[in-house]
N, C-alpha and C positions, 0 to 999 in steps of 0.2 A: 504494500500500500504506500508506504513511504517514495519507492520509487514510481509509481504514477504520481503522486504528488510532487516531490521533485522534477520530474520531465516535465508535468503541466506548467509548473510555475517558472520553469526554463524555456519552454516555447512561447510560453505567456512576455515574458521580458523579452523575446526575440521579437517577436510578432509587436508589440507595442515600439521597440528602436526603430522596423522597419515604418511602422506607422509615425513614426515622432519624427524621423528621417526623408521621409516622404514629404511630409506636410510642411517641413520645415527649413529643409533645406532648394525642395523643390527640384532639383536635381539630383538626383542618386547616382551612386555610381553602377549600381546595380539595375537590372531592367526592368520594366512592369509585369513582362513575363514572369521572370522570376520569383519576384512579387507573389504573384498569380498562385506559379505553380507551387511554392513554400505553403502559400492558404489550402489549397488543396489536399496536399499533401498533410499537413498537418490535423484536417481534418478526418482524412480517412485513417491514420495513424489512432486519433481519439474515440473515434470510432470503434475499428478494431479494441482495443481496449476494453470500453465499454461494453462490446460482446464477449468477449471473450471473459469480460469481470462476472457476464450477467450466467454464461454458460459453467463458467467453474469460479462460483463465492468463496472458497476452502481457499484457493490462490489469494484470495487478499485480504486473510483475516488475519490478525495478528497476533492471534491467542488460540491454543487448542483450548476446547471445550469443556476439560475435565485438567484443565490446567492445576487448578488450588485443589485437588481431588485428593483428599490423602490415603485413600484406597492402596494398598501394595497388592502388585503381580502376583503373588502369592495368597493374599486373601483374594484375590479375583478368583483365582483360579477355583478359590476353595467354594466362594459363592456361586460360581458358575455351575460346578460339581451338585452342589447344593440344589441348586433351582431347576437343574433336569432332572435328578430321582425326584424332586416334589409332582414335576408336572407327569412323569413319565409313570411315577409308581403310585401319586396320591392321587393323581388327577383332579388338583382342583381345580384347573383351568373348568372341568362342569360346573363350578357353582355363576348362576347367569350374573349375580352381582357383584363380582369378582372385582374386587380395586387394587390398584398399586399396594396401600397401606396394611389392606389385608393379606393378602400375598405375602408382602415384608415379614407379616408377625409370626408365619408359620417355620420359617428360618430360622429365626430373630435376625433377619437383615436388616440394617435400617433402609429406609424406601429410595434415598437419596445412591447409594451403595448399589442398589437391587436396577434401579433405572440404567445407571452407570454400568452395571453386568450386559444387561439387557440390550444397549446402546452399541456398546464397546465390543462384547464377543459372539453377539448375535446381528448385533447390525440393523435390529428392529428398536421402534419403540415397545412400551407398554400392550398395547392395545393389539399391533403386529404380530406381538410376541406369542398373547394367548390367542389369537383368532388362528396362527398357525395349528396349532393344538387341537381347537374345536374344528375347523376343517377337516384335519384327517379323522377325526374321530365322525365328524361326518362322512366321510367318503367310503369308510368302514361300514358304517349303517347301511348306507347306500348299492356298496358292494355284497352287502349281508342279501339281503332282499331284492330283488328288483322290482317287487310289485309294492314298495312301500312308499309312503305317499312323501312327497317333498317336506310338507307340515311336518311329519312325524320325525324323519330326519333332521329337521331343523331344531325343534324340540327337544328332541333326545342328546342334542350334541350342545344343549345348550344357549343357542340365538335364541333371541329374543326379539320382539317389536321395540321395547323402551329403549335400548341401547343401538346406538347406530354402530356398525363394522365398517373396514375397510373393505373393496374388491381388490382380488388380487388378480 
């Protein structure tokens, strides 16, 4: 970020001598072409930039996200151990009112810790995380029967009308 900033404010003081120089002297030694093409150019340069800022934000942030984190590698690993045998063997992801918080308490993770597992080694958020869960556990149902009815499947794994999901 710093260096977009510095290039901006370095073509910004170029771009204003040519303009003070311009206007001023009335004769340049340089040509209006150039002029010209300098403006151009320097606009598709800001341009690009600003795509390329808007396509990858990670490029110009100046802080990882889990910077002040005081989580160690080692207790990740531990929580992350943790939070698959919960989902894998307790299967709470079935309960439909399933929050961050309550989650957390069946560990003893704290919530902040368990987002940061969740973020970091799975690449989901919250919500991501258990819908991956209730999915298969739908597709299972699914697979169990073929004559059973969408409702029931939905039900049985969990979804709900009050809570909106992601599509994946």
């Amino acid at each position: 970020m710093r260096f977009f900033i510095g290039g901006y404010i370095l073509l910004w003081l170029v771009q204003m001598q040519l303009f003070i120089a311009w206007d001023i002297l009335r004769h340049p030694v340089w040509c209006p072409y150039a002029c010209s093409l300098y403006s151009v150019i320097a606009f598709l340069f800001f341009t690009g930039i600003v795509i390329f800022a808007l396509k990858k934000p990670e490029t110009f942030s100046l802080s990882p996200k889990y910077r002040s984190s005081t989580l160690q590698e080692s207790e990740k690993k531990n929580y992350h151990k943790k939070l698959l045998a919960l989902m894998q063997n307790d299967q709470i992801y079935l309960n439909p009112s399933l929050l961050l918080p309550e989650l957390s308490q069946e560990p003893d993770i704290a919530p902040c810790y368990l987002s940061q597992v969740m973020n970091e080694s799975f690449h989901q958020d919250f919500n991501g995380f258990v819908n991956k869960y209730r999915i298969e556990k739908s597709k299972l149902f699914a697979l169990a029967s073929s004559i059973m009815q969408l409702a029931f499947v939905a039900s049985s794994s969990e979804f709900t009308k009050e809570r909106p999901h992601k599509v994946l």
